[in-house]
N, C-alpha and C positions, 0 to 999 in steps of 0.2 A: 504494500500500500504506500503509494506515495503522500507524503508531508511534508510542509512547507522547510525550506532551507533553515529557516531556526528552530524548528522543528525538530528537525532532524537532525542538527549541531547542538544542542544542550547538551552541558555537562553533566553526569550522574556524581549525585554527592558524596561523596568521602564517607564522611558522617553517617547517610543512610547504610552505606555498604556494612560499614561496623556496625550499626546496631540491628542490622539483620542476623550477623553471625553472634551478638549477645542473645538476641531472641529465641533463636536456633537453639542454641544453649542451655537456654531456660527451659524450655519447652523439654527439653531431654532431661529435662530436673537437676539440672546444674545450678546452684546458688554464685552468683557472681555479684563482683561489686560493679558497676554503670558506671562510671564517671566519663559517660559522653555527654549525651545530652545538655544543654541549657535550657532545664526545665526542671521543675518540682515535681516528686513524688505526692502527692496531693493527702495522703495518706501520712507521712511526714511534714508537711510543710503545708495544712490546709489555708485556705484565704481566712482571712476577717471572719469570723462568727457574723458583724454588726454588716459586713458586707454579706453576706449570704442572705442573709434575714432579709435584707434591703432590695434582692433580686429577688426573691419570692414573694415578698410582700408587691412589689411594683408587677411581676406576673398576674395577682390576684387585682389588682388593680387594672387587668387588661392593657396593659402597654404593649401592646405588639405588631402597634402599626410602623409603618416606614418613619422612621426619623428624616428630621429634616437633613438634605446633603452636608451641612456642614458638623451637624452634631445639634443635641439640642442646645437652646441657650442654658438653661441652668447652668448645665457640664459646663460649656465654655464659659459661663462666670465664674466656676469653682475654681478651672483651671488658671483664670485670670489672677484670682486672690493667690492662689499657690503658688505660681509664680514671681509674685513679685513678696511674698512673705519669705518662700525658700531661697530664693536665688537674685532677687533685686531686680528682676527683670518686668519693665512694662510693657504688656501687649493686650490691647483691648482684645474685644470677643471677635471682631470681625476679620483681626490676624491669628488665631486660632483654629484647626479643623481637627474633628473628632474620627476617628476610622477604626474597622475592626483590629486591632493590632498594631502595633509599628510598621511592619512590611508594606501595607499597604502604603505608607505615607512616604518610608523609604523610598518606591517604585514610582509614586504619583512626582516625588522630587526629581529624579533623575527624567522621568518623561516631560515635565515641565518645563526644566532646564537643558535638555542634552539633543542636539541633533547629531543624526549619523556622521559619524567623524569625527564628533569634538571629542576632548581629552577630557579623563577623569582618574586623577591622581590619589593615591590612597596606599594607605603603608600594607605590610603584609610584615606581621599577619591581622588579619583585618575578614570581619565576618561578611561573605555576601559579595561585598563590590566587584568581584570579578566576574560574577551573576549577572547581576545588575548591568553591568557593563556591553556583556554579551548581548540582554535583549533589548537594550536601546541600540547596538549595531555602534558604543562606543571605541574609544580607542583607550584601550587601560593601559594605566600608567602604576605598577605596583612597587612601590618604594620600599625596598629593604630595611629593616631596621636592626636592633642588636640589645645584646642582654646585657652591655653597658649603660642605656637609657631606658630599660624595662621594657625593652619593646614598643614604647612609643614614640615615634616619628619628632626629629628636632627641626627648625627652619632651617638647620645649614644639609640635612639631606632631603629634604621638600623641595625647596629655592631652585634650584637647575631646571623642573621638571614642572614648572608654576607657568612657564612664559606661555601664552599662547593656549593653556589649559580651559577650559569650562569650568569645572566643577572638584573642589577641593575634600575628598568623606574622609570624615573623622570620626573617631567615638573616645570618649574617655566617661566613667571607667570601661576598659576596652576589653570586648569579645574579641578573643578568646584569651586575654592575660589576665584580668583581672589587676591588671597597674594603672598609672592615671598621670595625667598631666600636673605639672604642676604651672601658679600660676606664671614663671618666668617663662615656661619652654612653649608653653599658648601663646603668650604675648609676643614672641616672638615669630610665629606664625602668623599671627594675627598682623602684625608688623611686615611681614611678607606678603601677602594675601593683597593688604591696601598698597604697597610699591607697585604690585604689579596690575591695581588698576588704575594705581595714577599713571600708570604708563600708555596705559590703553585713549583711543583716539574714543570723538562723542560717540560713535557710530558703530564701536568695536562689542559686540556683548564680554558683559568682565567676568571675570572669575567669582564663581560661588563657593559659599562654604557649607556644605552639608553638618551638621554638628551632631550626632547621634549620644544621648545622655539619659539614654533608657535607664540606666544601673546609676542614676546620680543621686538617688536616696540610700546606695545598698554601700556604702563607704568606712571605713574601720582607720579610725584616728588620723585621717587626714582629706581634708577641705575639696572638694567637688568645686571646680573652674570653669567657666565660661566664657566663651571668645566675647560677646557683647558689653559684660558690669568690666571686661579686661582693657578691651575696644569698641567703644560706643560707635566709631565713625562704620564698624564692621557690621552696624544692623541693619542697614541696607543692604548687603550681600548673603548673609546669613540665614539658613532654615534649619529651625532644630526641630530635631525626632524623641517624641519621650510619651511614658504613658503610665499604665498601671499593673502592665504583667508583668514585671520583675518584681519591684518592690513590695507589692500584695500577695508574691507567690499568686497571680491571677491569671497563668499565659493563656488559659482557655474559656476564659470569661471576653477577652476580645477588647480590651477599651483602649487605643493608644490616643496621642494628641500631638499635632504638629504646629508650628508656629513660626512664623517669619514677616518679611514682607507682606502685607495686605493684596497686592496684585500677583504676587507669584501664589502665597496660598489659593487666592478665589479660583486662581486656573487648577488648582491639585486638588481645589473640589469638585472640579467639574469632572477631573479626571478620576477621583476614587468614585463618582457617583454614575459615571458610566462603569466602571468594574461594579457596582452595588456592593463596596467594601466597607459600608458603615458597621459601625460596632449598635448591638442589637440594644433597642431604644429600651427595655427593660435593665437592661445593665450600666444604660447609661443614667436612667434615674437613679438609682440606685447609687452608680459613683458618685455623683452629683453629690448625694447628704452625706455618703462617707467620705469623701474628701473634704466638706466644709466642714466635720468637726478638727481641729488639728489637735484637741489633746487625744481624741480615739486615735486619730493616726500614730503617732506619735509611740504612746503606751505598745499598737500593734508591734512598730517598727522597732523598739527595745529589745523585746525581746525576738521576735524573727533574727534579726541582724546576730544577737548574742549567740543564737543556733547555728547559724552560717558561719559565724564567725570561728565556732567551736571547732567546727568541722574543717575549715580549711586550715585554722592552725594543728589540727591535728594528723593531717595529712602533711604538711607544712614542716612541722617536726619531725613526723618518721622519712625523708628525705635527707632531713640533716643528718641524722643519727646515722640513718645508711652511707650517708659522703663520709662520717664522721667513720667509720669504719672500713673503708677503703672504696666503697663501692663510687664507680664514672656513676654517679646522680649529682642533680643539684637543682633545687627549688627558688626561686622569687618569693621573698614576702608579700603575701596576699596584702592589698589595698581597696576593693574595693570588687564588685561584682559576686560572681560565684563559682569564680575559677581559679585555679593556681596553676602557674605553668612551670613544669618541670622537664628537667635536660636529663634522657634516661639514653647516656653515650656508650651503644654495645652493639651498631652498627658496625657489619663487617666481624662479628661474632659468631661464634659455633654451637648449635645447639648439641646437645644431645644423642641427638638422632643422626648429625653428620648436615646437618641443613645451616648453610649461610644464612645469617641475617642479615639482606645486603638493602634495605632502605630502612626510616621510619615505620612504614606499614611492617613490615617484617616481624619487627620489634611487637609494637603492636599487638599484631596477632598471636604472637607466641606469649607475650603476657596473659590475655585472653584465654589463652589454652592453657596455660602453666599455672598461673596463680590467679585466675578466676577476677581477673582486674583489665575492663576496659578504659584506654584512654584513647585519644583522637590525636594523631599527628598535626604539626602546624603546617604539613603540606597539605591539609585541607581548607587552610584560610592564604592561598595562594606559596607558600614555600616551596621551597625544593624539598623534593622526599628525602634527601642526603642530611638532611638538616634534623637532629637528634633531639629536635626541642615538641613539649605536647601539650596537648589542654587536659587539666582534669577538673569536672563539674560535680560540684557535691552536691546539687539539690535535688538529687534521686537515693544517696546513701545513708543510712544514716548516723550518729560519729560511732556508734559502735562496726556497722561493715567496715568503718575505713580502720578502726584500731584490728580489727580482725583480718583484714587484707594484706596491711606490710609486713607480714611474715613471712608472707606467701610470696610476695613480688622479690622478699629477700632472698629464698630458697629460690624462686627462677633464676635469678639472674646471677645464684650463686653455683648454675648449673654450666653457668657458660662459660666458653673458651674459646 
């Protein structure tokens, strides 16, 4: 059967491939620890009681007609208060759109801004953008980055690769590392970003900054940045992505919310309302009142955060403990999101069996098979598979699987040669 040319060139995910052979697994009644996904075990990590209650009540109240395209107003009055309470930032109701999710608002930005051929620059590793990239028929630009700067992109390796660009994604705290900008190494982006549209002629479209800050409530002792309260001249260029499924543990309740410029959003709603990617008008009443209490928020987010927090310092730890013991590992201190990334170097290693480990995935899958421990390579957020570096996502385990895991991970990799 034939299918269109983009169709038929989509990339198959990294990530789905792994978590077929976890599934597989299970199914055969193999108990494994998950640390792929960026997603909540709902059974560990339920949403809000007061938000539950608040979508079943607004069900019973019959909310289930079409929401308006851009979201209702309440939500985008809540979101307007939240904003500028959490983060200093002011954007009335009519530069706000409400969507089922982030993705949607993610995809509505790159089609609103990106024609076939412009450039869209983006570090790697970095969730999606080279997705994204593909089905606007862009020209990706994936920027290297290094475990010197946590894996976040600095202005002196962006800048070469700025000139002439469209559209600048970023995200801090960043899928798939779970590190963060701080605010000098922003502002210096930010500082780059405005050179290079003062350069541009009246006529030239300039560079945009996507700013992706889904995970900017999920933070552990250090200050969540923004290119705008950094660089005000920058909020004409700028559109951020942010919503309620990370921080509420809500990814399947569907509410994200974006925000920018007032003429590029109105176009990204006309654009999720032709996909029909609004987030379902029961759930947005709903957020609506649990957003505007901020000490229920608040109380929720104590302690969720302390759980997450648990959990990746304790996955966190048993990496040290294993470097500390001779073992090629070595961890980043978790800052913020629901990932730690770990450097698990035994690439070009000998199993057991007589089998090479001759990429990331290799690795990988013998973990998987060995000690009952999935992680994801960063050659699935654009790297090279040669590249020893991984995501592991705790909001499927819980800190018991992870204390019960690095035993396990320690016997595999104490098998190899």
């Amino acid at each position: 059967m034939k299918v269109s040319a983009l169709a038929g060139s989509l990339i198959g995910s990294e990530i789905i491939k792994i978590g077929n052979e976890v599934n597989e697994m299970k199914r055969k009644g193999t108990s494994i620890a998950n640390l792929t996904i960026g997603d909540f075990d709902a059974n560990i990590y339920p949403i809000p009681t007061e938000l539950k209650a608040g979508i079943v009540e607004a069900y019973h109240q019959n909310q289930t007609n079409y929401p308006p395209a851009d979201g209702i107003l309440p939500l985008r009055e809540t979101v307007s208060e939240l904003l500028k309470d959490r983060f200093g930032l002011d954007y009335p109701t009519n530069s706000i759109l409400i969507s089922g999710g982030s993705r949607p608002l993610i995809y509505a930005t790159y089609l609103a801004l990106i024609d076939p051929g412009d450039t869209v620059v983006f570090p790697a590793p970095s969730w999606n953008n080279n997705h994204y990239c593909h089905l606007t028929s862009a020209n990706a630009v994936a920027v290297e980055t290094d475990a010197e700067h946590n894996f976040m992109p600095t202005a002196a390796q962006l800048k070469p690769h700025l000139k002439g660009a469209t559209l600048l994604a970023l995200c801090s705290p960043l899928n798939p590392t779970g590190t963060m900008f701080d605010a000098d190494q922003l502002a210096e982006i930010c500082d780059a970003v405005l050179e290079e549209n003062a350069s541009r002629s009246a006529g030239e479209k300039p560079l945009y900054l996507m700013y992706d800050q889904i995970y900017s409530l999920l933070t552990f002792g250090k200050a969540h940045v923004n290119p705008v309260t950094l660089r005000p001249a920058i909020k004409d260029y700028t559109v951020f992505i942010d919503g309620s499924s990370k921080c509420l543990a809500a990814t399947g309740v569907r509410v994200g919310w974006g925000f920018g410029p007032a003429d590029i959003v109105d176009k990204m709603k006309a654009l999720v309302g032709h996909m029909g990617a609004w987030a379902p008008k029961a759930e947005q009443v709903a957020m609506s009142k649990y957003f505007a209490d901020k000490a229920q928020v608040d109380t929720f987010l104590t302690s969720f955060k302390k759980q997450i927090q648990d959990s990746l310092n304790a996955l966190y730890n048993g990496f040290n403990e294993l470097k500390a013991e001779g073992f090629n590992v070595q961890a980043v201190e978790p800052m913020g999101a629901i990932y730690l990334t770990i450097k698990i170097d035994y690439i070009g290693k000998t199993t057991p069996e007589g089998q090479v480990l001759k990429d990331s995935a290799d690795v990988n899958f013998y973990l998987i098979k060995e000690a009952q421990a999935a992680l994801v390579p960063f050659s699935a957020f654009g790297n090279e598979d040669s590249m020893p570096w991984f995501r592991a996502s705790v909001g499927a385990c819980t800190l018991q699987d992870i204390k019960d895991m690095m035993p396990r991970i320690k016997a595999a990799l104490s098998k190899l040669k």
